[in-house]
N, CA, C and O of each residue as an XYZ file, in Angstrom:
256
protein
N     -16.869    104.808    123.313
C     -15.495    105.279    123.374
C     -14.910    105.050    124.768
O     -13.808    104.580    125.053
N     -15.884    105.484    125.576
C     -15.472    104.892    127.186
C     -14.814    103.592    127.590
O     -13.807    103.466    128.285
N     -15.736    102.414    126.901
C     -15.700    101.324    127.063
C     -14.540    100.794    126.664
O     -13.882     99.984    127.317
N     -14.087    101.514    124.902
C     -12.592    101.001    124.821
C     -11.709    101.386    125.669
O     -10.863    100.492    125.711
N     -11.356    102.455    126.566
C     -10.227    103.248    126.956
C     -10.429    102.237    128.170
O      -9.859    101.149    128.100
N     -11.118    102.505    129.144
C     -11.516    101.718    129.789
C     -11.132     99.455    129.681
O     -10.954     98.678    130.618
N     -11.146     99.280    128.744
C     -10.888     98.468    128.436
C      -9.214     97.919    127.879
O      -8.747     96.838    128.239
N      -8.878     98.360    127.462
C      -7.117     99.086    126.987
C      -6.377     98.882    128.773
O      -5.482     98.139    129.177
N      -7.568    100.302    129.770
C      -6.449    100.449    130.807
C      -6.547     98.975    131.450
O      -5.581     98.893    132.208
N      -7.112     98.053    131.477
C      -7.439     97.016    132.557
C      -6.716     95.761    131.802
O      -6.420     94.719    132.387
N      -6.480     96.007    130.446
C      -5.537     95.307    129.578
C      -4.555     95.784    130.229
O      -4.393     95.746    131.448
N      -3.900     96.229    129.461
C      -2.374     97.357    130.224
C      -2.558     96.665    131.777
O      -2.152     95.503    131.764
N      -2.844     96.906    132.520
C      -2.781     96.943    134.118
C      -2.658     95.475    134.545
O      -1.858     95.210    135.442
N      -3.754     94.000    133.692
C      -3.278     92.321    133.545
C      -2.023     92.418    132.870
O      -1.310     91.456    133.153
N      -1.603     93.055    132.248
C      -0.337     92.667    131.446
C       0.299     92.936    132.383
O       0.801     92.005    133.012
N       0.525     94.391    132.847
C       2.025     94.437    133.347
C       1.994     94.007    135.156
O       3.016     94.212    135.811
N       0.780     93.431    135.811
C       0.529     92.476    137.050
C       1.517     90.653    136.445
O       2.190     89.819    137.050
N       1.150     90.782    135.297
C       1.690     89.550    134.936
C       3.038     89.411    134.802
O       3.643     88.350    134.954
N       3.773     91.017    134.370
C       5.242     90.852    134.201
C       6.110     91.089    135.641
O       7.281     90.820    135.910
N       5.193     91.618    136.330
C       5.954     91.670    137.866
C       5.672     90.485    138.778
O       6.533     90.114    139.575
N       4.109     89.686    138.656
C       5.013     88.362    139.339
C       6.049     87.514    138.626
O       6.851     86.749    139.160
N       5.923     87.738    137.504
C       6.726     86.852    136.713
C       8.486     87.244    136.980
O       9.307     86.350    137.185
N       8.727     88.207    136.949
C       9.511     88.860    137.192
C       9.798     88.303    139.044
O      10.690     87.504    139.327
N       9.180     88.704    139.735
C       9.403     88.407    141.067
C       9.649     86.596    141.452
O      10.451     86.225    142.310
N       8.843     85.703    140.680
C       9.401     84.576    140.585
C      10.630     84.457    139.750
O      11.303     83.469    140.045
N      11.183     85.314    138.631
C      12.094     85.317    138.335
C      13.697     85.091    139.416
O      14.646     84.308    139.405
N      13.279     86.252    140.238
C      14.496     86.626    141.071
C      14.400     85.532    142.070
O      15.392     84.885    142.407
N      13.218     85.323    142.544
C      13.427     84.070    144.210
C      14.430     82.936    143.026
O      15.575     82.570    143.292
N      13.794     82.605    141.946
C      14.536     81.166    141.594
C      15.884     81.456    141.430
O      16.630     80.538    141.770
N      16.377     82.389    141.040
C      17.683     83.241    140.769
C      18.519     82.959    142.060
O      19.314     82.020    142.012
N      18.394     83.800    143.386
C      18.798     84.019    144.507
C      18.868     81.914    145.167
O      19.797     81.378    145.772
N      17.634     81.321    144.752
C      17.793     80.004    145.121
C      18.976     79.222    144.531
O      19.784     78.573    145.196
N      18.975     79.330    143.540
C      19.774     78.618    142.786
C      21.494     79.338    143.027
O      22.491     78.619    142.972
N      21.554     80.666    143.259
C      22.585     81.334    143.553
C      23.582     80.029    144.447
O      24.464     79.264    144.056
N      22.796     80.296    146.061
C      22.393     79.927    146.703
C      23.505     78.479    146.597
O      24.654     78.461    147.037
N      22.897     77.490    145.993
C      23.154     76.221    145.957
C      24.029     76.201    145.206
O      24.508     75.072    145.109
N      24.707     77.266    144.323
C      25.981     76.959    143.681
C      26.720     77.156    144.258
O      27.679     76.402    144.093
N      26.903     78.373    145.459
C      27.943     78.599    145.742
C      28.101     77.618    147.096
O      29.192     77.731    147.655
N      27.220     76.736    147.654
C      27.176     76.025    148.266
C      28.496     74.907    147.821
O      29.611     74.782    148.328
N      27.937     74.278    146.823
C      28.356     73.653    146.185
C      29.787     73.747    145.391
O      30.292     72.709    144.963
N      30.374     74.903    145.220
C      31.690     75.481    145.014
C      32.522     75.508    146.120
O      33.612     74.937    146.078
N      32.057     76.240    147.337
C      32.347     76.010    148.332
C      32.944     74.365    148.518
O      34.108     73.966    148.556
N      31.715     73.650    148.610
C      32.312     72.105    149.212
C      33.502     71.194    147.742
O      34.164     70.191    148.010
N      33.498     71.647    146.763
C      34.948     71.159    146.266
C      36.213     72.198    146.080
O      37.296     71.987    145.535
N      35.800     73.186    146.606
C      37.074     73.946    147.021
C      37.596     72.979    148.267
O      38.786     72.666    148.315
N      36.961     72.669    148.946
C      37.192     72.153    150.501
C      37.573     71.085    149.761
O      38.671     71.281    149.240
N      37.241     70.351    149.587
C      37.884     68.705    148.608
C      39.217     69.138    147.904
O      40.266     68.694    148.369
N      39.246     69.786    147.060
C      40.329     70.105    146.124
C      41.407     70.753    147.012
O      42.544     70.641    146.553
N      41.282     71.504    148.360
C      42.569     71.586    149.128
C      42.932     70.703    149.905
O      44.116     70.752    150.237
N      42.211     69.766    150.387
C      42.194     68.977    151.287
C      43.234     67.617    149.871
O      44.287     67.162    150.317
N      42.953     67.297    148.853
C      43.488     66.468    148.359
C      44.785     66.979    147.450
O      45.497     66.051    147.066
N      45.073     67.900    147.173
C      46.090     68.843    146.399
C      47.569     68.971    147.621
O      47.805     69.479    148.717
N      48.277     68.144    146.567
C      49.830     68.356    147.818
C      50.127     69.536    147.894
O      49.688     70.479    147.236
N      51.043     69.517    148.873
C      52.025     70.937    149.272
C      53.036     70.482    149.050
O      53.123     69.275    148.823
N      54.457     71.548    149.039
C      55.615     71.475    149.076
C      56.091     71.066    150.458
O      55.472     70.528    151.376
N      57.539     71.521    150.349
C      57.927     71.008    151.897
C      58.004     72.487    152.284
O      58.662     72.673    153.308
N      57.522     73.522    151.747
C      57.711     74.729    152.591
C      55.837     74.813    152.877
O      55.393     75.937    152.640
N      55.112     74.101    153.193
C      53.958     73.877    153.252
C      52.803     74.694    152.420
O      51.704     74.883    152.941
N      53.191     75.304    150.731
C      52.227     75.696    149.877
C      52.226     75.089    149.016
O      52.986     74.219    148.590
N      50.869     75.749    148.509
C      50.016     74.866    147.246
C      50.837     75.283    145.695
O      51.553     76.281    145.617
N      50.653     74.568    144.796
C      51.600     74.589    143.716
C      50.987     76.504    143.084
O      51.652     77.325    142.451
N      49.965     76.586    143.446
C      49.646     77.922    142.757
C      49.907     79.203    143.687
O      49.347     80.296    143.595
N      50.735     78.870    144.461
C      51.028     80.003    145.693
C      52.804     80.519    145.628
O      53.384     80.858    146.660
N      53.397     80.506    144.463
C      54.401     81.194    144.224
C      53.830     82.739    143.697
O      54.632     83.622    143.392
């Protein structure tokens, strides 16, 4: 009877070691990838004002 309970807790205890690195590689790839989108949003915002005319009162067509 020992042996099962015993056996159960060390189950239980690999399982849920497995859902917290998993989990913890979850979030780094998350935060990485964050990361490089907004990088990347960033640099065609910068494109898209830089090529988008102005008026002659010097704003952008979406700035009324």
């Amino acid at each position: 009877m020992g042996a099962v309970i015993a056996y159960k807790n060390i189950q239980f205890f690999l399982r849920m070691l497995l859902y917290i690195i998993l989990g913890i590689i979850v979030l780094c790839v998350r935060a990485h990838n964050k990361k490089k989108t907004r990088k990347r949003i960033d640099k065609r915002t910068e494109y898209m004002m830089k090529h988008t005319k102005k008026d002659r009162n010097g704003k952008y067509p979406w700035e009324y």
